[in-house]
C-alpha positions in Angstrom: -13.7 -1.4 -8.8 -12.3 1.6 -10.1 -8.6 1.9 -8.2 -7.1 5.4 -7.8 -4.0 5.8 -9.1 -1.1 5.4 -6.6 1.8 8.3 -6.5 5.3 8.0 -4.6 6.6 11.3 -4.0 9.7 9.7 -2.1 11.3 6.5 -1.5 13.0 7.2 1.5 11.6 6.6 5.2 12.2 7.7 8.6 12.1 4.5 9.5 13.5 0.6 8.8 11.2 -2.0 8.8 12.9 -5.0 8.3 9.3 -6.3 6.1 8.3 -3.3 4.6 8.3 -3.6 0.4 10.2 0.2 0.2 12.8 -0.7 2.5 15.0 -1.5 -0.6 14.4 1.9 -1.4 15.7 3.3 1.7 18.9 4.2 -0.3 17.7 6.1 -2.8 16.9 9.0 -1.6 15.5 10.5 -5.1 12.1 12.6 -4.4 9.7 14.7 -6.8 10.4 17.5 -7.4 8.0 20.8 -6.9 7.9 21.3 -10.7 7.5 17.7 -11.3 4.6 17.5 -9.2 3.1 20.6 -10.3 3.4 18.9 -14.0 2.1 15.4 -12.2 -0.9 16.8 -10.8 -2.1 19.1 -13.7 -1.5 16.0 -16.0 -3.9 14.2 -13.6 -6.4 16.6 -13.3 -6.8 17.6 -16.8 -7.0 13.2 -17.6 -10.4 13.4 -15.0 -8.5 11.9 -11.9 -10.3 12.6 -8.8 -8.2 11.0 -6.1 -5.4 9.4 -5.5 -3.3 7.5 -3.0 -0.2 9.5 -1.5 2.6 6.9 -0.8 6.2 6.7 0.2 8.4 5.6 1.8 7.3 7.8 4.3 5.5 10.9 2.3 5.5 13.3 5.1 9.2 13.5 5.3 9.3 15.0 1.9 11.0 18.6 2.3 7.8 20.3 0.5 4.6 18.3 1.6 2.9 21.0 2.8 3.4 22.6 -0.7 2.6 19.5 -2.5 -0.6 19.4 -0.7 -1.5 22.7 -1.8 -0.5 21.7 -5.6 -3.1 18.9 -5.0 -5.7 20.9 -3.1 -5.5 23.3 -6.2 -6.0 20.5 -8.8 -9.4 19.7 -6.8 -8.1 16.3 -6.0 -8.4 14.9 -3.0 -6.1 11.6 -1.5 -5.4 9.4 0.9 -2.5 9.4 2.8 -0.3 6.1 4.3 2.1 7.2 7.1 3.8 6.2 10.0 2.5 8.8 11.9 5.9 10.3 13.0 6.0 13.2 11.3 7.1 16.3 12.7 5.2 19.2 13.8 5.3 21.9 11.0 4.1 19.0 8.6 0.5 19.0 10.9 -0.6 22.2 8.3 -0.6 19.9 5.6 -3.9 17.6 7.2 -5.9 20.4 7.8 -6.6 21.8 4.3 -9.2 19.0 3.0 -7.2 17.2 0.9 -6.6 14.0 2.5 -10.0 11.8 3.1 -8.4 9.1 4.2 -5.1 8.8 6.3 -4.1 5.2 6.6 -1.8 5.1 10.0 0.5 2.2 10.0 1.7 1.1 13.4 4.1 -1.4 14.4 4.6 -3.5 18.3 4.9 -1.5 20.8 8.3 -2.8 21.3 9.3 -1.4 17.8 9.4 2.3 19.3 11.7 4.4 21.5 10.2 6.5 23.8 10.5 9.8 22.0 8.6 8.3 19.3 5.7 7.0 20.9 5.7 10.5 22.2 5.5 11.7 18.9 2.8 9.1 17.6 0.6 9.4 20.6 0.7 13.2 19.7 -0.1 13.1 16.2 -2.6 10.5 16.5 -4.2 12.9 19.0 -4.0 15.8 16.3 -5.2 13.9 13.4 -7.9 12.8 15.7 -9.7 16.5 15.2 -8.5 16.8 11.9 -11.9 16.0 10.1 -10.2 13.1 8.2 -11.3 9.8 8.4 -7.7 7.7 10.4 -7.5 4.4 9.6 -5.3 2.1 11.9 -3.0 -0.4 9.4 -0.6 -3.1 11.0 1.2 -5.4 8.9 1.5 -8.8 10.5 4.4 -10.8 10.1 6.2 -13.7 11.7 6.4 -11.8 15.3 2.9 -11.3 17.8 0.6 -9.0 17.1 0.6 -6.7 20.3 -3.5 -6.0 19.9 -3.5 -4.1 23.3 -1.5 -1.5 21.8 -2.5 -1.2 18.2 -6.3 -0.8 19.9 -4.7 2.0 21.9 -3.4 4.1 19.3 -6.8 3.5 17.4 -8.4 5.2 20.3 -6.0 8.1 20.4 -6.6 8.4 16.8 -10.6 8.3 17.3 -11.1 5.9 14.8 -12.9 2.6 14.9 -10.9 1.0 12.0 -7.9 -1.4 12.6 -7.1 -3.4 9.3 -4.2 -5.3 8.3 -1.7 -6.2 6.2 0.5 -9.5 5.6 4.1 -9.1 4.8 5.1 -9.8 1.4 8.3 -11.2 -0.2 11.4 -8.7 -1.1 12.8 -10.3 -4.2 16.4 -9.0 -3.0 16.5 -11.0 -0.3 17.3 -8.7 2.0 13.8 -8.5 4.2 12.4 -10.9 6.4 9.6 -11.8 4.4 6.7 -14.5 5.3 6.9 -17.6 3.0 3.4 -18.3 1.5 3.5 -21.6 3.3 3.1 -19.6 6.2 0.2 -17.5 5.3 -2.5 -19.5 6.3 -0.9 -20.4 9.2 -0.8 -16.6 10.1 -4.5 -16.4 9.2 -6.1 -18.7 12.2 -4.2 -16.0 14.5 -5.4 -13.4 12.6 -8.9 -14.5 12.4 -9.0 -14.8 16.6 -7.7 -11.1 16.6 -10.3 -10.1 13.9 -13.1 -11.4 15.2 -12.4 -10.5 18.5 -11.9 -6.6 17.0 -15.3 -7.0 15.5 -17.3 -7.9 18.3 -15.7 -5.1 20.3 -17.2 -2.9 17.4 -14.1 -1.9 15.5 -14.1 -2.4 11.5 -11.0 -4.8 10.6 -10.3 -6.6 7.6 -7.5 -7.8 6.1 -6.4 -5.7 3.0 -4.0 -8.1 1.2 -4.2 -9.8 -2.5 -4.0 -14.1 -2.1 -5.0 -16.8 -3.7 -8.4 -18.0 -3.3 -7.2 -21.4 -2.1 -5.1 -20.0 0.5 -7.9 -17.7 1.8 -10.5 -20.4 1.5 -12.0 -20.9 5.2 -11.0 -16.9 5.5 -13.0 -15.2 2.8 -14.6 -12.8 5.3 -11.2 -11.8 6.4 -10.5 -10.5 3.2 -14.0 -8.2 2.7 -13.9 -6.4 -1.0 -10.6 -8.9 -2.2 -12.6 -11.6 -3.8 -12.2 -10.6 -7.0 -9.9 -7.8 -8.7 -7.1 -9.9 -8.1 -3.5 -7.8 -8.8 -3.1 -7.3 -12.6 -7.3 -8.6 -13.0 -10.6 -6.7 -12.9 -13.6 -8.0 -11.6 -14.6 -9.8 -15.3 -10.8 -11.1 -15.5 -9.5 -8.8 -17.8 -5.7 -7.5 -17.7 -5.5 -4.3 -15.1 -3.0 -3.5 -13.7 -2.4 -1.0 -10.6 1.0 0.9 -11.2 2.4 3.5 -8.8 3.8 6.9 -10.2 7.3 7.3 -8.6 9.2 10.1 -7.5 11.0 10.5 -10.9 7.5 10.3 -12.7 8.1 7.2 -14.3 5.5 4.5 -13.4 6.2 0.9 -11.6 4.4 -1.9 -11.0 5.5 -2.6 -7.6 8.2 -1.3 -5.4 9.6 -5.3 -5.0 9.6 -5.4 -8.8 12.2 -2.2 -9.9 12.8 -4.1 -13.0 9.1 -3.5 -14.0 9.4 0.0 -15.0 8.0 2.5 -17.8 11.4 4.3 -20.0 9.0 7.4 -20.2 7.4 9.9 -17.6 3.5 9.5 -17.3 3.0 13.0 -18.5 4.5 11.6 -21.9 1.7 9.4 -22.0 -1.9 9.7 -23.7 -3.5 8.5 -20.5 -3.5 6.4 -17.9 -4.9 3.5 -20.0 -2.0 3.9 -21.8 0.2 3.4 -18.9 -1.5 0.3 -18.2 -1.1 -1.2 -21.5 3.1 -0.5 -21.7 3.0 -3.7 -18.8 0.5 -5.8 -20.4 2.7 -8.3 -22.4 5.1 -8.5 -19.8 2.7 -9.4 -17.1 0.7 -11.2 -18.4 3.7 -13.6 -19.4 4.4 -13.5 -15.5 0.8 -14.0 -14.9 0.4 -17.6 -16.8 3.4 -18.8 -14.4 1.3 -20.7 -11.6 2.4 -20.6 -7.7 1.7 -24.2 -7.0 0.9 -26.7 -9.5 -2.3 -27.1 -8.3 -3.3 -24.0 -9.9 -3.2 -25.5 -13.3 -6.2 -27.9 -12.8 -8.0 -24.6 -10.7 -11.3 -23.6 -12.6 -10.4 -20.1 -11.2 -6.9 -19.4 -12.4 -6.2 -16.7 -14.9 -10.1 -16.5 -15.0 -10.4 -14.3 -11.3 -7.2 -15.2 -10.2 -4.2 -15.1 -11.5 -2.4 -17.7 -8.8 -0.7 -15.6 -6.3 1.0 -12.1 -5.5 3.2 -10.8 -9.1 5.8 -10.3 -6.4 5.5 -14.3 -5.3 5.6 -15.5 -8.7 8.9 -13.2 -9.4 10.9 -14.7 -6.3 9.6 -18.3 -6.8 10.3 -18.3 -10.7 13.4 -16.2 -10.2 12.6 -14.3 -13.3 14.7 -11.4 -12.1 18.4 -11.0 -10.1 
């Protein structure tokens, strides 16, 4: 499975979700500039990159979306998009010009909103819903409900049959309320009821999250296209690792690992193979550091599976302050 290479063009967010991975990043306000992306996306395009994966924070509170769009549009690449669907009315423009295939919605409980901004999500929802684009519906479950009756409400405003999830993942400051492992397959019974009960009201829903194999075992249809290409392995096992390309055009690893970082800007680099290989002997230190002891005697670890989330293995090793 060939990934698409993931690009941050701002860490900050419109919002403060007390499990999201970029809330550390909240802060730092630092986004790319338009040059930088210009350089970015010509680097891209002239390395045969076809799409990509538009993150944030929140990407559609960037001051120049519309024109980075248009910088994309003109590379010929197209992207998806992850929002929180809140963003404002003159940042609508940006959906219609065919470059986003994909816009990944994440919604939270009902409860989460104020009214102006349910408002505001119903609205765009409704917009994005003749937009041509295929909507996906994300919610990341955590350790509150999951309030089904309205996550299958904004699906419907949005037109779109697809409702997949997400589990929360650890913050190795501290600072978030992540869900200990412990709790994961806990988490999946319940979210196994609400799956299946999705699917046999038609709706595609999955869970799009990286585990262990012995904490999904019971679950594996839960997790459709995650059996293999665990984290930093391909399919046969080998080292590959997915990086995201921040705002500052370096490349991390993961927005919970900062640490894990290239010195030089991806332009500087051959290509993005080369990127890949600058975190090889780092990770794959991290890698050989097992979750649970059990993994030790495991036929499958560091052959498919590497023994838990990079992010896990950083907060329960403490490897970084």
């Amino acid at each position: 499975m060939k990934r698409a290479p993931m690009v941050s063009i701002i860490w900050g967010c419109n919002m403060d979700c007390s499990y999201c991975l970029a809330e550390s990043n909240n802060n730092h306000k630092a986004l790319m500039s338009v040059s930088d992306a210009k350089a970015l996306f010509n680097w891209l395009m002239s390395r045969g990159v076809e799409t990509i994966a538009l993150l944030g924070g929140e990407p559609t509170i960037h001051p120049h979306f519309n024109e980075i769009t248009d910088i994309i549009r003109d590379c010929g690449i197209k992207a998806g998009v992850a929002t929180n669907g809140l963003f404002s009315s003159e940042k609508r423009g940006a959906f219609e010009r065919e470059v986003y295939k994909r816009v990944s919605v994440h919604i939270n409980d009902e409860w989460f909103y104020n009214s102006d901004q349910i408002e505001k999500l119903r609205d765009n929802l409704a917009f994005l819903s003749q937009s041509g684009t295929e909507i996906e519906t994300r919610y990341v479950a955590h350790s509150s409900g999951i309030d089904t009756d309205f996550i299958k409400e904004m699906a419907r405003i949005s037109g779109s049959k697809i409702i997949n999830f997400s589990i929360a993942r650890p913050e190795v400051y501290g600072g978030t309320a992540y869900l200990p492992i412990k709790s994961v397959r806990l988490l999946l019974s319940k979210l196994k009821r609400v799956i299946d009960g999705l699917r046999g009201e038609g709706y595609i829903s999955n869970i799009i999250a990286l585990y262990p194999k012995c904490i999904k075992r019971g679950y594996e249809d839960l997790f459709d296209g995650y059996d293999g290409n665990f984290c930093s392995l391909d399919d046969a096992g080998q080292f590959d690792v997915s990086f995201m390309i921040n705002p500052d055009l370096t490349a991390g690893v993961c927005l919970s690992l900062p640490n894990i970082r290239t010195e030089r800007k991806v332009v500087e680099f051959l290509d993005l193979e080369e990127i890949k290989e600058s975190f090889k002997d780092e990770f794959e230190a991290l890698r050989r550091q097992p979750i649970f002891e059990d993994c030790l005697s495991c036929l499958d670890f560091n052959v498919d599976c590497q023994g838990g989330c990079l992010v896990y293995k950083d907060f329960k090793n403490g490897t970084r302050k």
